[in-house]
C-alpha positions in Angstrom: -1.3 -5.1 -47.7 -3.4 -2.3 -49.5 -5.0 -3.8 -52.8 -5.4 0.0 -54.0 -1.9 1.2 -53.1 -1.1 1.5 -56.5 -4.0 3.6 -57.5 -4.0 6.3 -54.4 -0.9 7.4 -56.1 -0.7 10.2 -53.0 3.2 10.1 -51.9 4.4 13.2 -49.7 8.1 13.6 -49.9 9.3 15.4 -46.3 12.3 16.3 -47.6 10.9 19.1 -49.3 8.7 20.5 -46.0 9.6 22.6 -42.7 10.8 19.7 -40.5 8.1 21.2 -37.9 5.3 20.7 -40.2 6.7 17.0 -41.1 4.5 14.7 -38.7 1.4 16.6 -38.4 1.1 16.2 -42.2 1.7 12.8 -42.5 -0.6 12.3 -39.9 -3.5 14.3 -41.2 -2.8 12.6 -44.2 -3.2 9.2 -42.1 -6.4 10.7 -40.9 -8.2 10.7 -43.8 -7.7 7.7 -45.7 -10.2 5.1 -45.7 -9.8 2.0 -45.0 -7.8 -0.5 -47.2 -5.5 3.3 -48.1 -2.5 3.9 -48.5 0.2 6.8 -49.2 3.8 6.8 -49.2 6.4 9.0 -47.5 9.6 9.9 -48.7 12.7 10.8 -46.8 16.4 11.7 -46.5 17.1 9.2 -43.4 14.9 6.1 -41.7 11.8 7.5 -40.4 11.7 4.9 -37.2 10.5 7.5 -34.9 7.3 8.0 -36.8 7.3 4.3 -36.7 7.2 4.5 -33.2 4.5 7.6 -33.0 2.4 5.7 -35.6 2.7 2.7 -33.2 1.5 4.3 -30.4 -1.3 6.6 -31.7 -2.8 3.9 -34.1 -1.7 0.4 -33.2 -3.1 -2.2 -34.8 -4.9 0.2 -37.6 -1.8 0.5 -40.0 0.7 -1.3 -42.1 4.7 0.0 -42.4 6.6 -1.5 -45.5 9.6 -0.2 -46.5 10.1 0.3 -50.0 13.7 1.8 -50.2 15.9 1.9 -47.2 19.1 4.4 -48.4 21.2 5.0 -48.0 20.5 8.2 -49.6 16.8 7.9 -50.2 14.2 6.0 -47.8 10.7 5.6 -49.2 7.7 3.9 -46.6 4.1 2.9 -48.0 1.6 3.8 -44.7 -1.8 1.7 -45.0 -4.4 1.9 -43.1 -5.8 -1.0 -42.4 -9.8 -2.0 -43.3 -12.1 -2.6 -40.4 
């Protein structure tokens, strides 16, 4: 769990972006955190695909918590893990 979470304060809310520019910002975004990181990531529906992306392209390096699941709103913190 990220200590700092609280104090990165970045949260990126897709709902608002081109749905083709979606993962390669929140990627990016992944990218660049340091370890011990975190951002959040809000959306209109259950982002379990990224999940599955974030699963594949960085397993082991991140955390996924849920911190609202809808039905109208679904909110995920994204840490990167320390080394």
């Amino acid at each position: 769990m990220c200590s700092d979470c609280e104090n990165t304060g970045t949260t990126i809310d897709v709902r608002t972006i081109a749905p083709r520019l979606r993962h390669p910002l929140i990627f990016s975004t992944f990218e660049n955190l340091g370890g011990g990181e975190s951002f959040r990531i809000v959306n209109d529906h259950d982002p379990k695909p990224l999940f599955y992306q974030f699963s594949a392209e960085y397993p082991g390096i991140f955390e996924w918590t849920y911190e609202q699941q809808g039905p109208d709103v679904w909110q995920v913190r994204i840490d990167r893990l320390a080394a």
